[in-house]
KETIVEX-118730 format. One line per 8 residues: number of its first residue (from 1); their letters; for each residue x, y, z of C-alpha. Coordinates in steps of 0.25 Angstrom, whole numbers. Layout:
<miros>
NUM = a = X,Y,Z | ...
</miros>
This chain:
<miros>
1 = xxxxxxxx = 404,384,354 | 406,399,354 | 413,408,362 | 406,421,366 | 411,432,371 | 404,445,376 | 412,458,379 | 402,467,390
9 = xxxxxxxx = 400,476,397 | 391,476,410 | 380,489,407 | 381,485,391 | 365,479,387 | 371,474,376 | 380,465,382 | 369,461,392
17 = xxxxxxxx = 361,458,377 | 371,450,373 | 375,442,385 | 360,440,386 | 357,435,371 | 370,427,373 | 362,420,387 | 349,419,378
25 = xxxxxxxx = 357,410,369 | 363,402,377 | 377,405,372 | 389,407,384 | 396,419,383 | 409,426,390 | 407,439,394 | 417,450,396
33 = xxxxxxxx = 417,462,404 | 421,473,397 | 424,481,409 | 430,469,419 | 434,461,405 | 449,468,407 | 459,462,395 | 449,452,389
41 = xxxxxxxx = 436,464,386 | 449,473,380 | 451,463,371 | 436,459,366 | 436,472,364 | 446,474,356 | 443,460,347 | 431,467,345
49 = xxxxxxxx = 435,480,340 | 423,486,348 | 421,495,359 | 407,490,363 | 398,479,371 | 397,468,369 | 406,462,362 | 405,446,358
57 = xxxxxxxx = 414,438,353 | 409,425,347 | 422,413,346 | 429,426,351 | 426,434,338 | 419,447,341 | 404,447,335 | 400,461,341
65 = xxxxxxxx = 389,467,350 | 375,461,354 | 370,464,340 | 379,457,333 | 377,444,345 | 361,445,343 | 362,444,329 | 371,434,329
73 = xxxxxxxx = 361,425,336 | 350,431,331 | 354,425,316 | 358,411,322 | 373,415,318 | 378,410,333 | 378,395,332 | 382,391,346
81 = xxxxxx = 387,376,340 | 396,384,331 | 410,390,334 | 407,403,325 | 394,412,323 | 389,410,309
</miros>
């Protein structure tokens, strides 16, 4: 099963896509604050080596934005029986 994880922001609409294509799919997620997230946002931002929201990590490796989620799922590469996207 994977481990999600979604770095946000409350006014970002594209974290509010990504949660909300996450939900469509069925697929549980942790979400993160980056403004009430203290230590543990600091550090997803800095495994990701972006500046940006969102931020997910998948098995806690970063994947990128909401482009990079939709196309992910749009290609079938997210396989919620396996541990890793394809």
């Amino acid at each position: 099963m994977h481990t999600v994880t979604v770095l946000t922001s409350p006014t970002c609409s594209y974290c509010h896509a990504a949660k909300n294509l996450l939900q469509q799919q069925g697929i549980d997620y942790q979400e993160v604050d980056l403004l009430q997230g203290g230590e543990q946002a600091q550090q997803l931002l800095i495994q990701s080596g972006q500046r940006t929201v969102p931020q997910i990590f998948i098995n806690e490796k970063p994947i990128g934005g909401f482009t990079e989620l939709s196309g992910i799922i749009a290609n079938n590469e997210f396989d919620l029986t396996q541990s890793t996207p394809i």
